[in-house]
C-alpha positions in Angstrom: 13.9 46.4 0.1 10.2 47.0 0.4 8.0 43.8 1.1 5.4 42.9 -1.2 1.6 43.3 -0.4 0.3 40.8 1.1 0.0 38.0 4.5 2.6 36.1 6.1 1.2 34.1 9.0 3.3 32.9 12.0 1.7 30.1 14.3 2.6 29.4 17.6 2.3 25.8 18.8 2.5 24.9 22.8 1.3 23.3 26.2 -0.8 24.8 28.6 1.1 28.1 30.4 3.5 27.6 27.7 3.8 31.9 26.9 2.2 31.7 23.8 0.3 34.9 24.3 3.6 36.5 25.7 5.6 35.6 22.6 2.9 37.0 20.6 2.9 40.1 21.9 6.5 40.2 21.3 6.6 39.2 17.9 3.6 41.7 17.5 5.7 44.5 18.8 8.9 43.6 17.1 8.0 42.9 13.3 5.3 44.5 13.9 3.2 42.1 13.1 -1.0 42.0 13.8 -2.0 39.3 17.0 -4.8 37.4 16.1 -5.6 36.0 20.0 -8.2 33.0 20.0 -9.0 33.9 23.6 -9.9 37.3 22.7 -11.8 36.4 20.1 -13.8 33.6 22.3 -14.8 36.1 24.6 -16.0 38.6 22.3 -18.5 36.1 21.1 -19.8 35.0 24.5 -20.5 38.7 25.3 -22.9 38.7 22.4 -26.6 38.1 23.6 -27.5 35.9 20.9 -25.2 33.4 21.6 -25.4 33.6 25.1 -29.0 32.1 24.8 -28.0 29.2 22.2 -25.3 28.4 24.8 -27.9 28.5 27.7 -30.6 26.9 25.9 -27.6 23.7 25.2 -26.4 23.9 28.8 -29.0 24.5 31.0 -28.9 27.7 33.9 -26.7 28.5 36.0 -23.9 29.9 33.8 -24.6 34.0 34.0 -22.5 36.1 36.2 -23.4 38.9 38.6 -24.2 40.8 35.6 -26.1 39.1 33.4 -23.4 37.7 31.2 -22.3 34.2 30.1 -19.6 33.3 33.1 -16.7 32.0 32.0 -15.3 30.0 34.4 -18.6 28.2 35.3 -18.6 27.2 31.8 -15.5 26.1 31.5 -15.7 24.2 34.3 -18.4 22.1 32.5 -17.0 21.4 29.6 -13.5 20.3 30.7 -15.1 17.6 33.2 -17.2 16.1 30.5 -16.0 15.4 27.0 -19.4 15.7 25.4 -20.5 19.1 26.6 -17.1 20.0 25.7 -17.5 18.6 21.7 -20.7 20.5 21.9 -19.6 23.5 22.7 -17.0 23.6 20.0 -19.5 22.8 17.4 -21.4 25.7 18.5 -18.4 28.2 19.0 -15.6 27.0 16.3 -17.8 28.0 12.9 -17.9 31.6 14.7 -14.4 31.7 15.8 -13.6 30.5 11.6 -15.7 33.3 10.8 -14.2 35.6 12.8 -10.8 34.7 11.9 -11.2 34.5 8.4 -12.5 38.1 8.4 -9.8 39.7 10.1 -7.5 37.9 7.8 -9.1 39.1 4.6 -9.4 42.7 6.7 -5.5 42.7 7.1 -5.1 41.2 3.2 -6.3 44.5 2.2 -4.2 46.7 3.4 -1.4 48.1 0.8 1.7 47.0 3.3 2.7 43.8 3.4 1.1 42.5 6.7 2.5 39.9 9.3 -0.3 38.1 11.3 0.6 35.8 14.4 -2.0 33.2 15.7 -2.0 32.7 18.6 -4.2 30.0 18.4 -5.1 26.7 21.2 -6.0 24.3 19.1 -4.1 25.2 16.0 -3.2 21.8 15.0 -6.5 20.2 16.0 -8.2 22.7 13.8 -6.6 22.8 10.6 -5.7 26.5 10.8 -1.8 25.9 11.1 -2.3 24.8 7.5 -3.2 28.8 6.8 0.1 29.4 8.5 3.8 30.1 6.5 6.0 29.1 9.4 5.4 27.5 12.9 7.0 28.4 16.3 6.9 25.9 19.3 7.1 27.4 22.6 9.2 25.1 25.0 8.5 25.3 28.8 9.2 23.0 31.6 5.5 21.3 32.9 6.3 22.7 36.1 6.5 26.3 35.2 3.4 26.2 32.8 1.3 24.3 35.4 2.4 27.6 37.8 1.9 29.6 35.0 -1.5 28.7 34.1 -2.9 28.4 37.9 -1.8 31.9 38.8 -3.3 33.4 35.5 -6.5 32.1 35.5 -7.0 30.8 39.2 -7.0 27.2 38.4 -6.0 23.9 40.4 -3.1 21.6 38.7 -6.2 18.9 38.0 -7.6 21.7 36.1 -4.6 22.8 34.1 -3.9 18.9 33.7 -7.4 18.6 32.1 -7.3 21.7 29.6 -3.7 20.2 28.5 -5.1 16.6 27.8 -7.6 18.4 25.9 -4.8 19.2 22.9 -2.8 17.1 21.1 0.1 15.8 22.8 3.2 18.4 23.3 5.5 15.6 21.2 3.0 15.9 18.0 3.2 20.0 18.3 6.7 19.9 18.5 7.5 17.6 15.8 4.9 20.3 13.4 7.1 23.1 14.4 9.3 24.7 11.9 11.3 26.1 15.0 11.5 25.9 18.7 12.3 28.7 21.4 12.7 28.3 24.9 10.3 30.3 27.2 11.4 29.4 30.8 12.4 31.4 33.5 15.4 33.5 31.9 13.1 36.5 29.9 16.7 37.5 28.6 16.9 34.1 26.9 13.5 34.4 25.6 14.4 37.8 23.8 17.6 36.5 23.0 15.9 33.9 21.0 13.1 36.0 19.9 15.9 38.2 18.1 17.8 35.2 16.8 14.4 33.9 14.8 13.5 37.3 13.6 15.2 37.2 10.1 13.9 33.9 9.1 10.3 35.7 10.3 10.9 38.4 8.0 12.0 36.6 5.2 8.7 34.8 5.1 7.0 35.7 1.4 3.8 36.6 1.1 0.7 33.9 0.0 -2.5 35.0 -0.8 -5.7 34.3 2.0 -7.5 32.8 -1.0 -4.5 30.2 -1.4 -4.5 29.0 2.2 -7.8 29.2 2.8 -10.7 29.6 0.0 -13.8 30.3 3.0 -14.2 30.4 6.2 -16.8 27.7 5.8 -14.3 25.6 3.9 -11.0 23.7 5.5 -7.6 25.4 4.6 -5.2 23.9 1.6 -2.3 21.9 2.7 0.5 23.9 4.3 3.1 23.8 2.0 6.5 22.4 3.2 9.0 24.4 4.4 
């Protein structure tokens, strides 16, 4: 049978170094389905000029890297050892990273096939954009492993991952929203065993219009119905 037109949305929920990216790209590959990656879309923003002055003009110098852009790192660093430059940042990105968001949605909506979208998403929860989501997946990991994970990605010390995990809601509140849970650890064969597994409840997800989840950007999603 032929899907109807249409979005079905899959959020991932997790720690810090949990895989969420990795299991995104999987699912991506296996339904397929499109990756809507909140990292991605943060640094697309900070490469734009405009908002590499508002973010200097907030912060002060001192965050460009050897080519003129905003560097990441330096500015991270700032915001996760000070609460308040952090909240200020997000005020400043967050309504652009809606925007953004909500575009590629409505972008994907269009299309004639029915289209699967997985967000791969931070600070899903503490947005309210797992409310614009039709089924949630909680990516299990041992704090070990993600610390490791996390450090040898992005260079980081433990303090730091411990920081940008205290950040988020706590791992018990993510895993209690989850509709699902799938272990990410050290066996990849597990992880594609379970991948697999959840597939048919994935693609038996029906469609909901953008408009129903989430009238404008601007504008905080509807509830998420129950599952």
């Amino acid at each position: 049978m032929i899907p109807a037109p249409g979005l079905r949305v899959l959020g991932l929920l997790g720690g810090v170094g949990c895989g969420k990216t990795t299991v995104a790209r999987k699912l991506a590959a296996e339904l397929p389905a499109e990756h809507l990656d909140a990292d991605a879309t943060v640094a697309e923003l900070l490469r734009q000029p405009e908002l590499g002055l508002v973010i200097e003009k907030e912060f002060g110098q001192g965050l460009r890297d050897a080519q003129g852009g905003l560097d990441r790192a330096a500015l991270g660093a700032l915001i996760f050892a000070d609460e308040e430059a952090r909240k200020r940042l997000e005020e400043l990105l967050h309504p652009r990273v809606r925007q953004a968001f909500y575009q590629r949605l409505a972008a994907w909506e269009a299309r004639p096939q029915a289209t699967w979208v997985v967000l791969d998403v931070p600070l899903l929860l503490e947005g309210g954009l797992a409310q614009v989501c039709d089924w949630l997946l909680f990516i299990e990991a041992e704090d070990s492993l993600r610390c490791a994970r996390a450090c040898r990605r992005h260079g980081w010390d433990q303090a730091t991952w411990r920081a940008r995990e205290q950040a988020q809601w706590p791992l018990s509140k993510k895993r209690e929203a989850a509709d699902a849970i799938l272990c990410n650890g050290s066996d990849p064969q597990r992880l594609a065993l379970g991948l697999q597994e959840l597939l048919p409840t994935i693609r038996a997800l029906l469609p909901r219009p953008l408009r129903d989840r989430w009238p404008h950007w601007d504008q905080a999603p509807n509830p998420r119905s129950p599952s």
